[in-house]
C-alpha positions as CSV (number, residue, x, y, z in Angstrom):
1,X,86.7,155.7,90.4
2,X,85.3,152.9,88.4
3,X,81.6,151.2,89.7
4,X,81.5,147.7,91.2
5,X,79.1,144.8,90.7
6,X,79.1,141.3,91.9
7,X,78.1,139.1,89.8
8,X,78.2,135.6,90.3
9,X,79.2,132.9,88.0
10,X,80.3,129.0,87.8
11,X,84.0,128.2,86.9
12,X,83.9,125.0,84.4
13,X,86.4,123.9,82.0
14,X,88.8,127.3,81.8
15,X,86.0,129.3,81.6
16,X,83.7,131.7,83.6
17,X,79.9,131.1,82.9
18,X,77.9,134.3,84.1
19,X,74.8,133.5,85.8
20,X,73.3,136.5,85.6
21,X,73.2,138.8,82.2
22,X,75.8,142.3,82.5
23,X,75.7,145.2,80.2
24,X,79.2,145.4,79.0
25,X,81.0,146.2,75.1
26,X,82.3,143.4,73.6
27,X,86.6,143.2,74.7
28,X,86.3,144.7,77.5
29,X,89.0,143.9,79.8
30,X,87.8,143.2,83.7
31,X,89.7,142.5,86.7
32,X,88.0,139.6,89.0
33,X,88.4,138.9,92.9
34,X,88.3,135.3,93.7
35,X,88.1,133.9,96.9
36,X,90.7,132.0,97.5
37,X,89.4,129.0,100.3
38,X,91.1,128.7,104.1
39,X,94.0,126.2,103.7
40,X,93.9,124.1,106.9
41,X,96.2,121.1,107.6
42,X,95.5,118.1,105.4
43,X,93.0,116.0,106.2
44,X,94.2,112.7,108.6
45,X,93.8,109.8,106.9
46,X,93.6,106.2,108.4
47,X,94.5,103.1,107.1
48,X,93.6,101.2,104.1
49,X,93.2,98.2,105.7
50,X,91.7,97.7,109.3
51,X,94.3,97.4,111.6
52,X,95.0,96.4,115.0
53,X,97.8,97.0,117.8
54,X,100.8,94.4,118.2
55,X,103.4,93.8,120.4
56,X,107.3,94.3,118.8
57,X,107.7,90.3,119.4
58,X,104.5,90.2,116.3
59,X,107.5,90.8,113.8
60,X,110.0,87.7,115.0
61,X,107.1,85.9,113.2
62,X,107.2,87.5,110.1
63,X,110.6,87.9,109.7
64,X,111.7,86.1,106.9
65,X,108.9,85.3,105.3
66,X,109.6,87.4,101.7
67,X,113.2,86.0,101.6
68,X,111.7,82.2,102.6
69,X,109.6,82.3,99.2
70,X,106.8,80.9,98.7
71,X,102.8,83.0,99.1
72,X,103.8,85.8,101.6
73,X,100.4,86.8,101.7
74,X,99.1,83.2,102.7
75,X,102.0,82.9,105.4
76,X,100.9,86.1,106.7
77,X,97.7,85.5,106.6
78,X,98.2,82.5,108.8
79,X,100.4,83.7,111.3
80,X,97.7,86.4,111.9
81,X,95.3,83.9,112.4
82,X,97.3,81.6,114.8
83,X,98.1,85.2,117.0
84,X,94.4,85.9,117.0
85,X,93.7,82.9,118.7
């Protein structure tokens, strides 16, 4: 049975940088364990843009606006201002 040593290195660009020095013959093949980090489920993330609750009626308001022309995000912008009244 072959002898074991940790050894611990930094993984950068493709390649393994030893940190430590080992006594080894040039070519010599090695077989490496990597940890392999716990997959947990994906981090939540919020919105981009604060947000806050509306009623269903909110988008009778807005309905219309793209297909009106004119600055959507002005309109929008307005009618969000007139509900936070």
């Amino acid at each position: 049975m072959l002898q074991q040593k940790m050894v611990r290195a930094i993984y950068h660009d493709g390649a393994l940088q030893l940190l430590e020095p080992v006594d080894l013959p040039n070519g010599m093949e090695l077989q490496i364990l990597l940890p392999v980090p716990e997959t947990g489920p994906p981090a939540v993330q919020g919105p981009h843009f604060p947000t806050r609750p509306q009623p269903p009626e909110t988008l009778c308001q807005v309905r219309g606006l793209l297909a009106a022309g004119g600055d959507a995000l002005l309109d929008s912008e307005a009618l969000y201002d007139a509900c936070s009244d």
